[in-house]
N, C-alpha and C positions, 0 to 999 in steps of 0.2 A: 484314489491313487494309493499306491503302496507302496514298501520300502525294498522289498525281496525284488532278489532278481534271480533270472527263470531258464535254467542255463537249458541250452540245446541238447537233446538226447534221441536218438532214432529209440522211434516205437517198439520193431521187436527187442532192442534192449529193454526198455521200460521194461517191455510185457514177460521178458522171461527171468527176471528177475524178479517182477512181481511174484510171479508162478512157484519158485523156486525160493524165494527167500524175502516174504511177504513181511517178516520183524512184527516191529512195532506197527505197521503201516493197515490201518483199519477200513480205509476207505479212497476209494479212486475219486477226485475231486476233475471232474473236466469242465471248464473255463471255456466258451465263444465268444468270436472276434467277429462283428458284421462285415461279413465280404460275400462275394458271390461264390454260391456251394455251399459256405459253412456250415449247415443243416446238414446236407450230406458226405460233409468230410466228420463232423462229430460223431456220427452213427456208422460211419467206417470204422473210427479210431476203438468205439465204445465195442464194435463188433469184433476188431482185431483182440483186443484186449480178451475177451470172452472168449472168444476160439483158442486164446495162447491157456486158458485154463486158469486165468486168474479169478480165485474164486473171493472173491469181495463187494460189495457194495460200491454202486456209484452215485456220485451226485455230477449233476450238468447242471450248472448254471448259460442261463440264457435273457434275450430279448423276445416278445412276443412270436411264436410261433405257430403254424396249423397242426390240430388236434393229433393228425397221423402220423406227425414227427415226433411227439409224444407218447403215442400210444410204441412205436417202433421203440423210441428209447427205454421207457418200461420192461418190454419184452427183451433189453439187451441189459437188464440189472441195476437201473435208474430205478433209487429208489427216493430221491428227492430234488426238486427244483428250485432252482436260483434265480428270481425277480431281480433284473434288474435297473430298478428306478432308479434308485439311489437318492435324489430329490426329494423333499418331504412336501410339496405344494402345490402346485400348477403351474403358477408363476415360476418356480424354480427350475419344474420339467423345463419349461422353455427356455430361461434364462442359461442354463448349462449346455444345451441343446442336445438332451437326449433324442433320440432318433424315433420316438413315436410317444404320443400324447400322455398326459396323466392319466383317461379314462382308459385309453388303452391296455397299459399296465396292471392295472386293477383287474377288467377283465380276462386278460392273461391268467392272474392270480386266479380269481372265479374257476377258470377252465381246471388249471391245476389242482386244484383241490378238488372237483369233482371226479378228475381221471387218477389221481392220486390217493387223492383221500386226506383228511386234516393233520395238516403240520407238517405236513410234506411239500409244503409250497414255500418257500423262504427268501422275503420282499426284504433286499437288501437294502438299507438307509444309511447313508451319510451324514454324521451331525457335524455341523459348522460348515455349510454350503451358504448360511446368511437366511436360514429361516428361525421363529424364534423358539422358544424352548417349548412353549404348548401346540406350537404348528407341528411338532415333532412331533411330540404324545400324541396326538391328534392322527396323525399318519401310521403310527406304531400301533394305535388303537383299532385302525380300519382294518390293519391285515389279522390282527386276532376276530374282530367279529367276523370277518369272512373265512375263518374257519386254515389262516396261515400261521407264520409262524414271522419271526423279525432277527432279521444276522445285520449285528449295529455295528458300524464304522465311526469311525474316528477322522475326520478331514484331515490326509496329511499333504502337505504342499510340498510337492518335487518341483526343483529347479529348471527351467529350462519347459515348462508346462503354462498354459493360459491362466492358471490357479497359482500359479505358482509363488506368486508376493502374498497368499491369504495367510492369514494364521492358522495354527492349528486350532482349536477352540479350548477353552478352558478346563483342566483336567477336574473342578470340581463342580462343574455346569454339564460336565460329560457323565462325572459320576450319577447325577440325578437320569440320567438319561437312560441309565444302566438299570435304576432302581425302577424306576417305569413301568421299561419293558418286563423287566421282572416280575413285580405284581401284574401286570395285563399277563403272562403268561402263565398265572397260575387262577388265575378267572378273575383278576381286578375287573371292574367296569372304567370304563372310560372317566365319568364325572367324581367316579373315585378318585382317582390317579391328580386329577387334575385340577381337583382340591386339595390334596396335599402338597402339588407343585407350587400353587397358590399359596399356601401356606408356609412354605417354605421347611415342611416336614419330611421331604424326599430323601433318605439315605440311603446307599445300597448293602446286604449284607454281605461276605465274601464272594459269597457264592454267584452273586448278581455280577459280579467285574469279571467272570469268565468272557472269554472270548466266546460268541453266541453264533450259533448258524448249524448245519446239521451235525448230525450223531457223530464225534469224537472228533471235529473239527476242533485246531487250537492257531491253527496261523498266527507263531511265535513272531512277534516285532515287524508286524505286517502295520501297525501303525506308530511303531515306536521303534526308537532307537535302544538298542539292549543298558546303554547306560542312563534310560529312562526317561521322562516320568512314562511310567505303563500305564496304556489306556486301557487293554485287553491282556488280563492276565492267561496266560495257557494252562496253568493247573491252580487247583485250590491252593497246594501247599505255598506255592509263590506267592496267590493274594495271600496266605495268612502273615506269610512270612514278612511280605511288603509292608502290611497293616492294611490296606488299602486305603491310599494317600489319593 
């Protein structure tokens, strides 16, 4: 869940805006919602956008899909993909009721990486779903040896949601979670990582409390409220700035 809200905008406005006054704005980020079509209403929207001459990079975040819907997004400027587990366990797939298996997912991932190529696959996790802090690593750990990448959330509970009484999880139980992934993406091994967790030697350095997911992704207070505590810093100057508490 997240805190942003996502106001309504007809497409050729987006797109000719994009076109014409693209700013700071480094990457087209498209988001699916399971309905029926979704698949090909996303490769409409990612085709309008291309035709309006928006010339940037996209990321499409998805649910398990067939290889041609991939290969079609590729060819429309997708240059990386979005896992959506979320879940760090099996038990948790189920228990949250994601709409298709744990091995499922993973597979997905496999696919992606193969039509993509490494690190271009990115297994979104939720921490504080009620798994515990090594079941995370553990999940964080499979998507690097399969050759992905890990875009880490922070469990925030919106009111009025089945989640909604959870807590957020602990900002310095979060930070070990940061420190992690961090090492695993710079070629930690797993039983590394997870001796240090054991240890209680996990710190993250600034650079680790970046908000993590593709190329120049920063999703400002996408888990937090701007008067804080920050789970997901947007730039380094802010964690330096913060300390990172």
């Amino acid at each position: 869940m997240s805190r942003v809200e996502w106001p309504q905008v007809q497409l050729e406005e987006l797109a000719e805006r994009l076109a014409e006054h693209p700013g700071p704005i480094k990457r087209v980020c498209l988001q699916t919602v399971i309905k029926d079509g979704f698949e090909r209403e996303a490769l409409e929207i990612l085709s309008r956008l291309r035709s309006s001459e928006v010339d940037m990079p996209a990321s499409l975040a998805l649910t398990p899909v067939q290889d041609e819907i991939l290969l079609r997004a590729k060819e429309l400027g997708v240059t990386h993909v979005g896992v959506g587990l979320d879940a760090a366990t099996p038990e948790l797939v189920q228990r949250v009721g994601k709409p298709y298996s744990w091995e499922e997912y993973w597979d997905f991932t496999k696919r992606i990486v193969e039509l993509f190529g490494p690190r271009r696959a990115f297994v979104h996790l939720i921490f504080g779903l009620g798994e515990t802090e090594r079941e995370f690593v553990e999940a964080m750990a499979l998507a690097y040896e399969l050759g992905a990448d890990v875009a880490l959330f922070a469990f925030t509970p919106i009111a009025g949601t089945p989640m909604g009484n959870r807590r957020q999880p602990r900002l310095e139980a979060y930070r070990r979670m940061q420190a992690a992934r961090y090492l695993l993406s710079k070629g930690a091994k797993r039983e590394e990582v997870i001796r240090l967790l054991e240890r209680g030697e996990l710190s993250p350095p600034p650079e680790a409390t970046l908000t993590s997911g593709c190329p120049w992704c920063n999703r400002p207070y996408y888990n937090e409220r701007p008067s804080g505590p920050l789970y997901n810093y947007p730039s380094l100057e802010m964690a330096l700035k913060g300390g990172v508490r």
